[in-house]
Residue, then its C-alpha position, 0 to 999 in steps of 0.5 A: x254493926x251488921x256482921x258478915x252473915x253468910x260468913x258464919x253460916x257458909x252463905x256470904x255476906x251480911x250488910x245493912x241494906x237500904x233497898x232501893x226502888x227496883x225496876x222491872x227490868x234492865x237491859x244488860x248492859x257492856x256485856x257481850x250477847x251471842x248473835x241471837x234474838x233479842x227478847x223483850x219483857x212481854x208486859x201486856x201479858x204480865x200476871x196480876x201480882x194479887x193472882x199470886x198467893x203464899x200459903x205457910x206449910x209448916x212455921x218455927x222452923x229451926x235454921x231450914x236448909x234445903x227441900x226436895x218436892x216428891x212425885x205424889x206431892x210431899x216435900x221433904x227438908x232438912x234443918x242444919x242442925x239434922x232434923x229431917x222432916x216431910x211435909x204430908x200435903x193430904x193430912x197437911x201436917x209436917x212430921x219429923x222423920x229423923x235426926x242426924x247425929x250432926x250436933x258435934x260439928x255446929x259449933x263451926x255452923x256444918x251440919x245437915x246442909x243439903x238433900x234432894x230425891x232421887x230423879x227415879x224417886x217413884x222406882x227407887x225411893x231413893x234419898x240423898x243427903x249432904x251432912x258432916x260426919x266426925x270420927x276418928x279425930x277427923x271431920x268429913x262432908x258425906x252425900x248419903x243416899x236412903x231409902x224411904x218408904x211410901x209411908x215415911x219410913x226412913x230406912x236407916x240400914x240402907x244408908x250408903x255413902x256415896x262420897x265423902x271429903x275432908x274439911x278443915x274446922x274453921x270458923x266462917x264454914x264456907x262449906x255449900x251444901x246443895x245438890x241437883x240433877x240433870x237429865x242425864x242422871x247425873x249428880x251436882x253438889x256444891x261445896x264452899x272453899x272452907x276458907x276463913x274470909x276475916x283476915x283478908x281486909x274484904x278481899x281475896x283469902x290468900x295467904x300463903x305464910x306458915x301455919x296460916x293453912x285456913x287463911x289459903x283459898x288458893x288450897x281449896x277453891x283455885x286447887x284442881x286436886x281438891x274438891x272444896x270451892x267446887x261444883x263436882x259431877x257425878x253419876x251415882x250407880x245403883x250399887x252406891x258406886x259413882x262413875x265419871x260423866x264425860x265432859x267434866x273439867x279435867x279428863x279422867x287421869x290428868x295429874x295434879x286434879x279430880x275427875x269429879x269436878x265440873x266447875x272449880x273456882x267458887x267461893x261458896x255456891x251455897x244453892x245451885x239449880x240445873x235446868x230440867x231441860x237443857x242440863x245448864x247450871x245456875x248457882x250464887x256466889x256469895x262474895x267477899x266483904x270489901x265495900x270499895x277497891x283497894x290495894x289487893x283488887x276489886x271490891x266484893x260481888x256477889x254472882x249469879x253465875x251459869x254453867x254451860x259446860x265445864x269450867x273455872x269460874x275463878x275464885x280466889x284470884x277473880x271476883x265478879x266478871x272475872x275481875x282480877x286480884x293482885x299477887x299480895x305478899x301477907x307478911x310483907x303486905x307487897x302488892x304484886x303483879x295482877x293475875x292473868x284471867x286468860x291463864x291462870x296460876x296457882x303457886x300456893x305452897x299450899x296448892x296439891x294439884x295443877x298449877x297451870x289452871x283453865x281460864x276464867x268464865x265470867x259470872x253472868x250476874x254480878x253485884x256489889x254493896x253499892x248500886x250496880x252500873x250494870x244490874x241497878x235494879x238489884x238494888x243496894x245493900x247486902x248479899x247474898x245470892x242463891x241460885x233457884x230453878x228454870x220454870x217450864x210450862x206444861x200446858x198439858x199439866x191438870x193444875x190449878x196452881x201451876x205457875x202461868x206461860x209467862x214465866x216459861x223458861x224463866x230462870x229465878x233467883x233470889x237473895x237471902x238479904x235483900x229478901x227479893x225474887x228475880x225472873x231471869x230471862x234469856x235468849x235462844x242461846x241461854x244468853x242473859x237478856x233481862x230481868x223483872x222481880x216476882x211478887x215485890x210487894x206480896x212476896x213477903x219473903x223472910x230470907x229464902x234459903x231455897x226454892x223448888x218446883x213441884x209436881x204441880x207446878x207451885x212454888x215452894x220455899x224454905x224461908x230462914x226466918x229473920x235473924x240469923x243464928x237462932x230459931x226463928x218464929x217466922x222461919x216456914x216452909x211455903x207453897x206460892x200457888x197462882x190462881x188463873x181464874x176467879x180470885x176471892x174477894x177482900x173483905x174490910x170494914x172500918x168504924x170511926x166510932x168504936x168505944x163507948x158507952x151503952x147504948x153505943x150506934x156504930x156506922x159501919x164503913x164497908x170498904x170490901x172489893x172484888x179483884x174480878x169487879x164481881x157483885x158481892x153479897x154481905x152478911x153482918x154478925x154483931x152479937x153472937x152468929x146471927x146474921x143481923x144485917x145484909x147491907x153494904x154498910x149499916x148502922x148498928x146499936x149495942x145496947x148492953x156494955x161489952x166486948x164485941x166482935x162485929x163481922x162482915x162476910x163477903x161472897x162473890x157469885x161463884x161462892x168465894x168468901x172473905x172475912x173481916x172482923x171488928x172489935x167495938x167496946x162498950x161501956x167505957x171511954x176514953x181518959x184524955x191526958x194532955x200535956x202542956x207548958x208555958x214555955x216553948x214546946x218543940x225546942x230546949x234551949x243552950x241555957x235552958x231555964x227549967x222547964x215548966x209543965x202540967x198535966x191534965x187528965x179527965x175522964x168521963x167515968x172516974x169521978x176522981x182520977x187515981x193519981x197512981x194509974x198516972x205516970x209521968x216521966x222524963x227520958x233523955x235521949x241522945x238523938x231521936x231525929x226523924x218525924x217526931x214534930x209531925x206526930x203531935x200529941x202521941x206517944x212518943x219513943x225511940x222507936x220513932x228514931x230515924x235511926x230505928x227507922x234506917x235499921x228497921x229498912x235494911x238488914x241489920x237484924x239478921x246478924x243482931x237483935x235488940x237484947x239477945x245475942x245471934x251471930x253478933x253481938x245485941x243492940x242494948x250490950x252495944x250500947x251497954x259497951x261503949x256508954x260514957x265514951x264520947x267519941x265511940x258514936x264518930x267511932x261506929x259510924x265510921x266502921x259500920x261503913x269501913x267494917x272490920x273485927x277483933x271487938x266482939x270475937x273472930x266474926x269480922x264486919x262487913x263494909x257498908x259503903x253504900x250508907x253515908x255517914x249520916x245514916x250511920x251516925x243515925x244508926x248508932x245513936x238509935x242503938x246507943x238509945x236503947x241503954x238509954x233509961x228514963x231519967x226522971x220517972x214517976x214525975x209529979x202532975x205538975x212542976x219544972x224539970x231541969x234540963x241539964x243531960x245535954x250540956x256538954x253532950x251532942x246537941x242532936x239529943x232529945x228530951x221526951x216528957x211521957x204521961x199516960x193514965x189508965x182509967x178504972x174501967x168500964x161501968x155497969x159490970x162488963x166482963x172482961x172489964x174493959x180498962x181502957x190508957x191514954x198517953x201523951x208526949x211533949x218531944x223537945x229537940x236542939x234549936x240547930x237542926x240540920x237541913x236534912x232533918x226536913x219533914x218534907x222536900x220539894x225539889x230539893x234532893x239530900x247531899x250527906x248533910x246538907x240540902x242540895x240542887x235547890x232552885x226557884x220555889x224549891x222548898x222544905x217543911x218543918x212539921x209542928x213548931x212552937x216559935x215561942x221566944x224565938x227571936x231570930x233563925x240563923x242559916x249555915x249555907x254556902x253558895x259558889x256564885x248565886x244570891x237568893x232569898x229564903x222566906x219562911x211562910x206558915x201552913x203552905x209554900x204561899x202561906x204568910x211570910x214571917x221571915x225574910x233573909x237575903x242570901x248571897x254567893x260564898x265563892x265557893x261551893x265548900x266555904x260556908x257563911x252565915x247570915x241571921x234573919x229576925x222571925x214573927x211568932x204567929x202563935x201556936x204550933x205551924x209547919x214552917x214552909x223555907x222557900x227559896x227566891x231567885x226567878x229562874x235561878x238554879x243550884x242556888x245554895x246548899x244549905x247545911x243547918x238552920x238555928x232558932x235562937x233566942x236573942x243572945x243565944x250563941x250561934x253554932x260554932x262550926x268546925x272548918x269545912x271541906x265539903x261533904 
């Protein structure tokens, strides 16, 4: 589903992520510290997350890049496809600069990768940036350094290019992109292993077969002589000239390497940092794509990684804490001996430098898809790590925004995927202690591509956007300042009443608060700027009919101010519409007999309802399992889907969109693509979990093994939705309707009946005229429902399908269920050596029993039974409580489905089961 992401951009991976709740903080765990205290998070001292607040500098970004904060406050940033623009903080306006000739390289996702400023910016105006460049049938990476003058002027007669590389033109462009300064003067500069990861299986790019030579890491990231797969340094004289710092990984003339290289063995650094302080580099690692070990080695992970000093981080023959990958024969797909992580050898006919390479340094982070045993706080999904900076606190520094001393020395880093920031903290000796997120609930981060300190000590970041590959409305440059002393107040107002004919008395509920409990004074505007009330919650009377904007202004003692607004429409009701049936309305039956329904409309000022504002319409849809029977009478769609609802947490979208194309292919041609093909659902499900390519071009999709099969059965059928078109439309008011699409198909399918109606309008001549739409649905599900589509669980956790750990007085919730005609409920459990009763009760777990089955041991935990209970219809829709009995018993049963059947309805036929 989700393809891999930073594949196409240089970046990584991208997965489905399902994110789950992250602590504040971890020790970390079977790593060995140095001899040096231990420091603990000090979280009495722990700023208030609402003292934190995002501005958006600049919106509709086009593919962000990288950012540099100058001296006098400007932020100058790229956008990869050459764009070059500078945020001017006085006028407070973004303005384009210049645009590199790059448009010839975007194809293979090159480009404006990186910039930065000089560390002498305010002396020498100097500029640095990181680009492709084609010329003479060749295709190089180029770190340019400019001059810009005070007034933004770029000069482009004084570009110098500093140093140049070759690349191969290959379709994933792992090709980093970053640079950053130490203080030494030196210049850092990351770059990818421009290695094609789609032909590897997830695992490590190192084929070594004859015209395979983009398929070969080990020519790149694990050769010493090649400065691709590496975090180079240099030190940029002022002619334009580099020279070589001391201490790089190899002394200036060792045969078989480059002196320019700091850290070798990288897959693709695309973001690095160097503490302003201590010159240590920090940089993420995006990793390869394998959800689970296997032949060839370890699964993927992506690494927060540290730099001390030089040295080789091990890509392509290592992976996360130098975890590593076997000796692995492409054309013969023999397994050979593991490589050595304490001495290293790259015998790749394709290698041009050194084949005896230094030993690995483990990362200092690293995490897979699946939750990490050592770091569990990060959660679970996709990656695709970025390395931020070192925070110091300057208590000398005349700021009102600087971040607070709590976060001194922290270094942060973030994740393009799974949208999150972390404060890493560490020891006297650099030494990871743990780690706590930033801004989890307010950050709102939209994939953070890179974070800078400014002058002024705010954050500043360039959010990609949403999806990866198009230009995104939500892709911004934000300053995230923090407020040490009074805090604004929050103005909000609700009213019951906000539709109605004149004359229309509103109350008005003030909900409005103070972070600092400060006495707020309140100012109402209902028609037009005068002030007409100064209450905290007043009553108030439109005469005349209308469209109304209602304010409320709060004020707290130091002047602060905050404003809420109210739309009230007057001179109009609301049509009711209502739909109904005789027969049973939550289930559809095998043998259905046809439906019938009516619809009712009335509404106060049409005197007679235009049938042609009503419409009435059936849609068929292969599975909408979720909440809908909870919803009552509303609209109903898939995008109440629990599909929609996974996809909608995780982070399928930054590859696809719902009807255009991006990196991957959209939802609706998925759907379009496998509509009629009934074993395309088990298909997808199944490699959305496994990954794989070949289907929608060279672009390969990552594994996802931390979603179970169920999630993504729930996924792909919400996709399979979106082909789906009303069966029936333009209904009649009333009459039957057969019901026939699910025969033969899924019985997970769901018949939705929609009828909405939009009155004439208001009355009395309102401008605008206010026209105002009422909708209902009647939702119909399959009499099987599987156990996991509970509404509610009390002491009850998920196992794949089934219902699990149930013990004494545990129990679940059917939302809203219509028992008329159902005569009896059949149960799909198993139970290895426990006997128990389920009672069904109405409204609450200590409501009326309607049914009562006994339970009792299958002998096996995997080996199923069923057993059928009869159950009273006590009228009406009721949420249905299925309480478990056995005083002081435990693990009961696991239960997988439950069928509401009519008396000689078949009963679910099963295939044998092995577990789950």
């Amino acid at each position: 589903m989700v393809s891999s992401l930073f594949s196409y951009l240089s970046l990584g991976s991208a997965l489905v992520g399902l994110i789950a709740p992250l602590g504040d903080w971890t020790s970390h765990r079977n790593v060995s510290f140095a001899q040096s205290s231990v420091i603990l998070p000090d979280t009495n001292n722990r700023p208030e997350e609402n003292r934190f607040t995002k501005t958006v500098l600049s919106n509709d970004l086009n593919e962000p890049m990288e950012l540099a904060v100058a001296p006098d406050g400007r932020v100058f940033f790229v956008e990869r496809h050459g764009k070059f623009y500078v945020y001017d903080p006085v006028q407070k306006k973004t303005r384009l600069l210049h645009d590199f000739p790059v448009k010839a390289v975007e194809k293979y996702l090159n480009g404006l990768l990186g910039m930065t400023i000089d560390p002498n910016f305010k002396q020498n105006h100097f500029l640095y940036f990181f680009y492709t460049i084609q010329d003479n049938n060749q295709t190089r990476q180029r770190i340019a350094r400019f001059r810009i003058s005070d007034d933004n002027t770029l000069d482009l007669a004084s570009e110098k290019s500093i140093i140049e590389f070759p690349i191969d033109l290959e379709v994933s462009a792992h090709t980093g992109g970053s640079m950053a300064w130490d203080t030494h003067g030196n210049l850092f500069i990351s770059t990818g292993d421009n290695t094609v990861p789609f032909e590897s299986s997830g695992f490590s790019p190192t084929d070594w077969r004859q015209d395979r030579l983009t398929f070969d890491a080990t020519r790149s990231a694990g050769n010493p002589n090649d400065l691709r797969g590496k975090i180079l340094r240099i030190h940029v004289e002022p002619d334009g000239s580099y020279t070589i710092p001391e201490g790089n990984l190899f002394p200036k003339g060792t045969a078989g390497t480059r002196p320019e290289i700091y850290v070798m063995g990288c897959r693709n650094p695309y973001r690095i940092s160097v503490d302003p302080a201590t010159s240590i580099v920090y940089w993420g690692e995006i990793g390869p794509d394998s959800g689970v070990d296997g032949p060839q080695g370890p699964r993927g992970y992506d690494e927060f990684n540290q730099a001390k000093k030089a040295g080789n981080y091990g890509w392509p023959f290592f992976v996360g804490d130098s975890k590593p990958y076997h000796q692995y024969d492409f054309a013969t797909k023999a397994v050979g001996d593991l490589f050595d992580p304490n001495a290293p050898v790259n015998n790749s006919p394709n290698n041009t430098g050194a084949k005896q390479l230094p030993p690995t340094t483990k990362a200092m982070v690293w995490y897979p898809y699946n939750k990490s045993d050592e770091f569990p706080q990060l959660g679970v999904g996709g990656r695709c790590a970025m390395g931020g900076p070192v925070y110091h606190y300057n208590a000398s520094l005349q700021s009102k925004t600087k971040m607070p001393a709590y976060y001194d020395k922290a270094l942060f880093m973030y994740d393009w995927m799974r949208n999150w920031v972390f404060a890493v903290r560490l020891d006297d000796q650099q030494n990871y202690q743990f780690m706590e997120r930033f801004m989890p609930t307010r950050g709102d981060f939209r994939r953070p591509v890179d974070m800078e300190i400014g002058p002024e000590g705010s954050f500043y970041m360039l959010e990609y956007g949403s999806v990866y590959g198009i230009d995104n409305e939500d892709a911004r440059l934000v300053r995230i300042d923090f407020n040490p002393g009074n805090r604004a107040p929050v103005a909000e107002i609700t009213a019951k009443d906000t539709i109605g004919l004149a004359p229309l008395t509103v109350a008005f509920n003030n909900t409005s608060y103070d972070y600092d409990k400060d006495q707020l004074r309140y100012q109402w505007r209902f028609e037009g700027n005068t002030v007409a009330s100064t209450e905290a919650s007043p009553k108030y009377t439109f005469k005349k009919n209308g469209i109304y904007k209602a304010t409320l202004t709060v004020t707290d003692p130091s002047g602060q101010k905050a404003t809420d607004t109210l739309t009230i429409k007057v001179g109009n009701t609301t049509p009711t519409v209502a739909i109904s049936t005789t027969d049973n309305s939550t289930f559809f039956f095998p043998n259905q007999t046809p439906l019938r329904y009516s619809v009712a409309v009335a509404d106060k000022e049409d005197k007679l309802i235009d049938k042609k504002n009503l419409n009435v319409a059936l849609t068929y849809i292969p599975k909408v399992a979720g909440n809908e029977q909870q919803m009552g009478h509303q609209q109903i769609s898939a995008s109440y889907n629990l599909g929609k609802s996974l996809i909608a947490g995780s982070d399928c979208k930054a590859c696809h969109q719902v009807a255009a194309k991006s990196v991957g292919p959209s939802f609706t041609d998925i759907a379009k693509r496998y509509a009629g093909d009934k074993t395309s659902t088990a298909k997808l499900a199944n490699k959305i979990i496994t990954g794989g390519g070949g289907v929608w071009g060279e672009h390969a999709m990552s594994a996802h093994p931390q979603l179970s099969r169920d999630e993504t059965t729930e996924m792909v059928k919400y996709i399979f939705s979106l082909g789906v078109q009303p069966a029936n439309s333009q209904l009649p008011q009333q009459g039957t309707l057969d019901l026939k699409e699910h025969v033969g198909n899924d019985q997970s399918s769901r018949y939705v009946l929609t009828a909405s109606y939009r009155d004439k309008g208001s009355v009395g001549g309102t401008q605008p005229k206010l026209s105002l739409q009422k909708s209902d649905a009647l939702v119909l599900r399959p009499t099987k429902v599987l156990a996991t589509e509970a509404d509610s669980l009390y002491k009850i956790s998920k196992q794949g399908r089934r219902l699990n750990n149930i013990s004494d007085q545990s129990y679940f919730i059917l939302k809203a269920i219509d028992l008329k005609g159902i005569d009896q409920l059949t149960y799909h459990y198993a139970s290895k050596d426990q006997n128990a009763t389920i009672e069904v009760r109405t409204d609450s777990p200590t409501g009326p029993v309607i049914s009562t089955v006994n339970t009792t041991a299958t002998g096996d935990n995997r080996k199923y039974a069923d057993v059928t209970a009869s159950i009273q219809n006590p009228g009406g829709k009721h949420d249905l409580y299925f309480v478990f009995v056995k005083p002081d018993g435990k693990n009961l049963l696991a239960l997988d489905w439950i069928a509401f059947q009519r008396k000689g309805d078949p009963t679910p036929q099963e295939k044998p089961q092995t577990g789950r």
